[in-house]
Backbone bond lengths (Angstrom), bond angles and torsions (degrees), N, CA, C in turn:
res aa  C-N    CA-C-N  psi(-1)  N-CA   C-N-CA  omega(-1)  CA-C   N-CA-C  phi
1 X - - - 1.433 - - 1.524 110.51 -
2 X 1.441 114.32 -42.69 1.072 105.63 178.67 1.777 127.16 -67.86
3 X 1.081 106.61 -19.20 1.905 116.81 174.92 1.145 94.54 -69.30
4 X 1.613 132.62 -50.04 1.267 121.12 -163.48 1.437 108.14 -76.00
5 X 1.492 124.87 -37.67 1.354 127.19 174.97 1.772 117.70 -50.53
6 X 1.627 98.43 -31.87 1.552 102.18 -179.54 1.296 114.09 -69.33
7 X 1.258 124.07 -27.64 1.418 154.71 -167.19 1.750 90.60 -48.18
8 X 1.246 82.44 -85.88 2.011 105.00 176.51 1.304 113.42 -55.50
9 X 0.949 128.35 -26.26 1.561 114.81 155.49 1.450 121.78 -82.43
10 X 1.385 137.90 -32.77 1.489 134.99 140.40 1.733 107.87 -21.74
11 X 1.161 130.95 17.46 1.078 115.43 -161.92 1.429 109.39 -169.92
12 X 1.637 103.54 -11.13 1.663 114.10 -172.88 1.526 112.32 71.36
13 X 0.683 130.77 23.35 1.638 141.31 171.08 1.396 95.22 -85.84
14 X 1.813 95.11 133.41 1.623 104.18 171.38 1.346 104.76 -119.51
15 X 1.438 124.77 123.16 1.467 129.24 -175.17 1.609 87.79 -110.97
16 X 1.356 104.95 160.92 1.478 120.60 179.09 2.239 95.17 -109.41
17 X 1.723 104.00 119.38 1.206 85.44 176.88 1.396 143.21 -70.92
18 X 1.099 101.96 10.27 1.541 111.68 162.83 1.444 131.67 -66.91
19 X 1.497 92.12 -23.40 1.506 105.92 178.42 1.741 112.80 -76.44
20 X 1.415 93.36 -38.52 1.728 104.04 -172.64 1.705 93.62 -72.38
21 X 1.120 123.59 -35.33 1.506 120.37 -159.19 1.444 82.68 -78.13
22 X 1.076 153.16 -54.24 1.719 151.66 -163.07 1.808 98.92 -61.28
23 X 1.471 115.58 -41.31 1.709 106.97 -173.82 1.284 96.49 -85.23
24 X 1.462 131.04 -3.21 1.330 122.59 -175.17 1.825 114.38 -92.99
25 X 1.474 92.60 -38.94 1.481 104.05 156.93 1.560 122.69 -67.01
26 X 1.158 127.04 -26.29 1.482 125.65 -160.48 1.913 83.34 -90.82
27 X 1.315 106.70 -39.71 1.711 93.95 -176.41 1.349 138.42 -64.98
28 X 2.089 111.27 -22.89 0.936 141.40 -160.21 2.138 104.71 -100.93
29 X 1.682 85.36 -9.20 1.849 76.36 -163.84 1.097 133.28 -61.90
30 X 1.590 117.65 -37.15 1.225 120.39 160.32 1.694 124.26 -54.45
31 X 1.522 119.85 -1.85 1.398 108.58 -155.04 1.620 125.11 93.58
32 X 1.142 112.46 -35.15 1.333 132.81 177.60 1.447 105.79 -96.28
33 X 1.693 97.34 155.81 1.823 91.10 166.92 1.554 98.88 -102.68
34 X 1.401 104.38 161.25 1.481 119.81 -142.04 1.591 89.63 -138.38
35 X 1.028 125.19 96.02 1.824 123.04 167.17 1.401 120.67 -39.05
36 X 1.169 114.84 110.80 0.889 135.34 176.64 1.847 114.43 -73.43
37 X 1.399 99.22 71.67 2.183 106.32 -160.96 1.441 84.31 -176.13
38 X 1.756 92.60 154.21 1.330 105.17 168.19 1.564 133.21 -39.60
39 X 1.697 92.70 -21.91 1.683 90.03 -172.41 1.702 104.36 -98.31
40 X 1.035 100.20 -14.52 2.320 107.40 155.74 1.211 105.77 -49.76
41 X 1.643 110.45 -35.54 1.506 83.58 -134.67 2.152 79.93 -111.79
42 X 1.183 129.38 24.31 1.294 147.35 161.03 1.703 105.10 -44.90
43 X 1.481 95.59 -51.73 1.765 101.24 -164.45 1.626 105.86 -96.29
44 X 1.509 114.22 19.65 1.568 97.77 -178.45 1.578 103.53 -94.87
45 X 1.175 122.83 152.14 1.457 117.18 171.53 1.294 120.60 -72.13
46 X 0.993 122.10 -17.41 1.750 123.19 -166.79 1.334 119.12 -88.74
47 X 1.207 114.94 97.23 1.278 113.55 -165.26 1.761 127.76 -63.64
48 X 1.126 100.91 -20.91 1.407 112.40 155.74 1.463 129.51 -66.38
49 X 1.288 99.53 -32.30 1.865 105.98 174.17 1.579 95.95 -72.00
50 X 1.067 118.67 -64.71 1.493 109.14 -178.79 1.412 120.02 -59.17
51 X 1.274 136.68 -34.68 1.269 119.75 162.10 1.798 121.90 -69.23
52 X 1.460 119.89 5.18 1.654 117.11 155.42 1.259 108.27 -79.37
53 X 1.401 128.26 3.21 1.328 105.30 -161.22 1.745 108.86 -121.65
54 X 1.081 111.28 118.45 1.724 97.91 -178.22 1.543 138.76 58.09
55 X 1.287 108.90 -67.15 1.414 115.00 167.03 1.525 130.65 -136.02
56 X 1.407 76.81 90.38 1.685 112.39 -150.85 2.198 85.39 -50.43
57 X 1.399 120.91 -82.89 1.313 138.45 154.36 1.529 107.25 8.96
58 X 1.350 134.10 -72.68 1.118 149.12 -156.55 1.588 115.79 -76.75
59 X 1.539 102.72 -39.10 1.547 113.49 167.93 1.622 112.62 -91.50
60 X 1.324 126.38 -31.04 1.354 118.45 162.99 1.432 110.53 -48.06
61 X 1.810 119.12 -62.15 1.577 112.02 -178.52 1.449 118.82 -45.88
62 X 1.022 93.37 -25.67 2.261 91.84 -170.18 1.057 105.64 -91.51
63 X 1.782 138.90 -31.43 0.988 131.35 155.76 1.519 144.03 -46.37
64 X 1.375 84.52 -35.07 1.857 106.72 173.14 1.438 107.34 -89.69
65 X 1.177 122.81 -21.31 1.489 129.11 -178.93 2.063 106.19 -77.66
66 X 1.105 98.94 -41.47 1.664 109.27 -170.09 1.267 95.75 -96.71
67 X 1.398 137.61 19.51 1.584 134.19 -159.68 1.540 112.68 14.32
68 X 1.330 114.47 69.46 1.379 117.39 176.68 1.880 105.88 -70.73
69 X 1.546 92.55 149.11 1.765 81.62 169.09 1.737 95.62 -151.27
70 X 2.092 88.28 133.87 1.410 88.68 -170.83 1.695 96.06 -101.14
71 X 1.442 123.20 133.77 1.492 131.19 158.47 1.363 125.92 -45.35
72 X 1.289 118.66 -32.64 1.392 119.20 -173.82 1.526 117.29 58.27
Protein backbone atom coordinates (compact mmCIF):
# COMPACT_ATOMS: atom_id res chain seq x y z
CA UNK A 1 0.00 0.00 0.00
CA UNK A 2 2.52 2.12 0.76
CA UNK A 3 4.42 2.06 -2.97
CA UNK A 4 1.14 2.62 -4.32
CA UNK A 5 0.36 5.52 -1.91
CA UNK A 6 3.86 7.02 -2.96
CA UNK A 7 2.75 6.68 -6.44
CA UNK A 8 -0.07 9.44 -5.86
CA UNK A 9 1.92 11.60 -4.16
CA UNK A 10 4.74 11.59 -6.99
CA UNK A 11 2.09 13.44 -8.50
CA UNK A 12 0.25 15.40 -5.63
CA UNK A 13 -2.65 13.15 -5.54
CA UNK A 14 -4.38 12.81 -2.21
CA UNK A 15 -5.95 9.33 -1.71
CA UNK A 16 -7.70 8.70 1.59
CA UNK A 17 -6.07 5.32 2.98
CA UNK A 18 -8.99 3.63 3.31
CA UNK A 19 -9.48 3.60 -0.15
CA UNK A 20 -6.03 1.90 -0.91
CA UNK A 21 -6.67 -0.55 2.04
CA UNK A 22 -10.25 -1.58 0.24
CA UNK A 23 -8.17 -2.22 -3.43
CA UNK A 24 -5.71 -3.94 -1.31
CA UNK A 25 -8.29 -6.15 0.21
CA UNK A 26 -10.41 -6.67 -2.92
CA UNK A 27 -6.92 -7.94 -4.56
CA UNK A 28 -5.81 -10.25 -1.79
CA UNK A 29 -9.39 -12.03 -1.29
CA UNK A 30 -9.14 -15.00 -2.88
CA UNK A 31 -5.56 -15.60 -1.39
CA UNK A 32 -4.16 -14.78 -4.64
CA UNK A 33 -3.28 -11.40 -6.04
CA UNK A 34 -5.99 -10.44 -8.29
CA UNK A 35 -5.19 -7.48 -10.96
CA UNK A 36 -6.47 -4.81 -10.22
CA UNK A 37 -7.44 -3.78 -14.49
CA UNK A 38 -10.01 -4.58 -16.68
CA UNK A 39 -8.49 -7.87 -17.34
CA UNK A 40 -8.79 -8.69 -13.12
CA UNK A 41 -11.75 -7.81 -13.24
CA UNK A 42 -12.71 -10.47 -16.51
CA UNK A 43 -13.21 -13.30 -13.82
CA UNK A 44 -15.52 -11.44 -11.34
CA UNK A 45 -19.11 -12.50 -11.55
CA UNK A 46 -20.87 -9.35 -10.89
CA UNK A 47 -21.73 -7.79 -13.64
CA UNK A 48 -22.09 -4.52 -12.26
CA UNK A 49 -18.62 -4.52 -10.66
CA UNK A 50 -17.28 -5.01 -14.00
CA UNK A 51 -19.22 -2.56 -15.74
CA UNK A 52 -17.65 0.36 -13.01
CA UNK A 53 -14.60 -0.43 -14.24
CA UNK A 54 -13.02 0.97 -17.48
CA UNK A 55 -15.01 -0.49 -20.12
CA UNK A 56 -18.16 0.06 -18.97
CA UNK A 57 -19.61 -0.93 -23.03
CA UNK A 58 -17.69 -4.13 -23.37
CA UNK A 59 -18.86 -5.79 -20.08
CA UNK A 60 -22.48 -4.58 -20.43
CA UNK A 61 -22.49 -6.46 -24.10
CA UNK A 62 -21.27 -9.83 -22.60
CA UNK A 63 -23.38 -9.56 -19.79
CA UNK A 64 -26.54 -9.14 -21.72
CA UNK A 65 -25.25 -11.57 -24.25
CA UNK A 66 -24.61 -14.56 -21.51
CA UNK A 67 -27.82 -13.26 -19.59
CA UNK A 68 -25.72 -12.57 -16.63
CA UNK A 69 -27.70 -11.70 -13.44
CA UNK A 70 -26.19 -9.77 -10.64
CA UNK A 71 -28.15 -10.28 -6.98
CA UNK A 72 -27.00 -7.31 -5.40
Amino acid sequence: MQEVSSVFNVYGISVNHHHLSLIADYMRFDGDYESFSRFGMNSNSSPFQQMSFETTMKFLRSATVRGDVDTL
